[in-house]
C-alpha positions in Angstrom: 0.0 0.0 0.0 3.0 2.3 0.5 4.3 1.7 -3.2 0.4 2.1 -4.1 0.2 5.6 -2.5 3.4 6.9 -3.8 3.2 5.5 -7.5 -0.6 7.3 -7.3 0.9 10.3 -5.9 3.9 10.7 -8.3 2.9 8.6 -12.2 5.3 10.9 -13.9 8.2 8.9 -11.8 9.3 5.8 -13.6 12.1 4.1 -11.1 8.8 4.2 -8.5 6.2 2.4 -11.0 8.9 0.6 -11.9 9.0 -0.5 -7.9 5.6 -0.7 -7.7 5.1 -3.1 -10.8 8.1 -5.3 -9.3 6.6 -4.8 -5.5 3.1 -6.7 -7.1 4.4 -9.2 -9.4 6.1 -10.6 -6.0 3.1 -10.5 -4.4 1.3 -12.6 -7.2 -0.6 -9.6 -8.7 1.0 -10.0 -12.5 -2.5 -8.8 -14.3 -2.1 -4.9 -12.3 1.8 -5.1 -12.3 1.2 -5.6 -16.4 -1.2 -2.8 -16.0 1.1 0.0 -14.4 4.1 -0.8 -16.6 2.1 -0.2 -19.4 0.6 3.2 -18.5 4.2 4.3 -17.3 5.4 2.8 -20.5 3.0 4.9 -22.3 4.7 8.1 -20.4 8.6 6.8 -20.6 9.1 4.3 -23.5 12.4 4.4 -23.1 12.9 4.6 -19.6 15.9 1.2 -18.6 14.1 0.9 -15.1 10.5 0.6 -16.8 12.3 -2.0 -19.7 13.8 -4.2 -17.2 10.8 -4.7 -15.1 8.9 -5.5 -17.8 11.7 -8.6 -18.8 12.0 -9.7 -15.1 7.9 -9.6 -15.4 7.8 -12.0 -18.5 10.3 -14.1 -16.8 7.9 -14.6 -14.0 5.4 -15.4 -16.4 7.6 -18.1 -18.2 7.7 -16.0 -21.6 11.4 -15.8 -21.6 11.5 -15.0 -25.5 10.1 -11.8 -24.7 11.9 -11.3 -21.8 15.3 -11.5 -23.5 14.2 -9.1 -26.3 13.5 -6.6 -23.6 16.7 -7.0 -22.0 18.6 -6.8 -25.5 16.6 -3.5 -25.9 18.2 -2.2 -22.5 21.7 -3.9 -23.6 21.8 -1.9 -26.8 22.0 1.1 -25.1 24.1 0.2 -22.2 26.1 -3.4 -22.9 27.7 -3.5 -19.5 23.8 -2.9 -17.4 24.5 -5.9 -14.7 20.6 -6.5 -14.2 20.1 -6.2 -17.7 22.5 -9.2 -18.1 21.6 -11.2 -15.6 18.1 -11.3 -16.8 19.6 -12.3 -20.5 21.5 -15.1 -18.9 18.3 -16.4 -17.6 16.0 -15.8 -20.5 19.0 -17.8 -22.2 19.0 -20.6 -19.6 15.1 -21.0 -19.8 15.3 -20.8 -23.4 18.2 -23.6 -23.1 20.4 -21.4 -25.0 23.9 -22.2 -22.7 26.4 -21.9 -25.2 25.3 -18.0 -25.9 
């Protein structure tokens, strides 16, 4: 409820939806955590917090193909982003792609 009052409070703020979306996913609430990435998505399309959530979401949700294409997206613009590679390496593991 904190995250809730302070992502309501500030939308223009992407690092907090991006906490917010993370802070429900963990609690099993995919469906609304899809929902605020997508309306801060709509304000920041670019934003690497917003981007990276939405990978670590889709690996939650077993659609590592997508997952990887969003961290690649984040990787393109800055190749040495450790979250942003970690979350490739496991879109790569659960894609059984070991070798890359």
């Amino acid at each position: 409820s904190m995250y809730a009052a302070a992502a309501a409070a500030e939308p223009g703020r992407a690092e907090l939806q991006a906490a917010f979306a993370g802070a429900l996913a963990r609690a099993g609430n995919v469906s609304e955590a899809e929902d605020v990435l997508q309306r801060a998505l709509a304000r920041s399309p670019n934003d690497t917090a917003l981007i990276v959530t939405v990978g670590r979401l889709r690996l939650r949700t077993g659609a590592a193909e997508e997952a990887l294409a969003q961290f690649d997206r984040v990787l393109a613009r800055s190749p040495r982003m450790a979250v942003a590679l970690d979350g490739r390496g496991v879109a790569l593991d659960l894609l059984g792609r070991h070798a890359e």
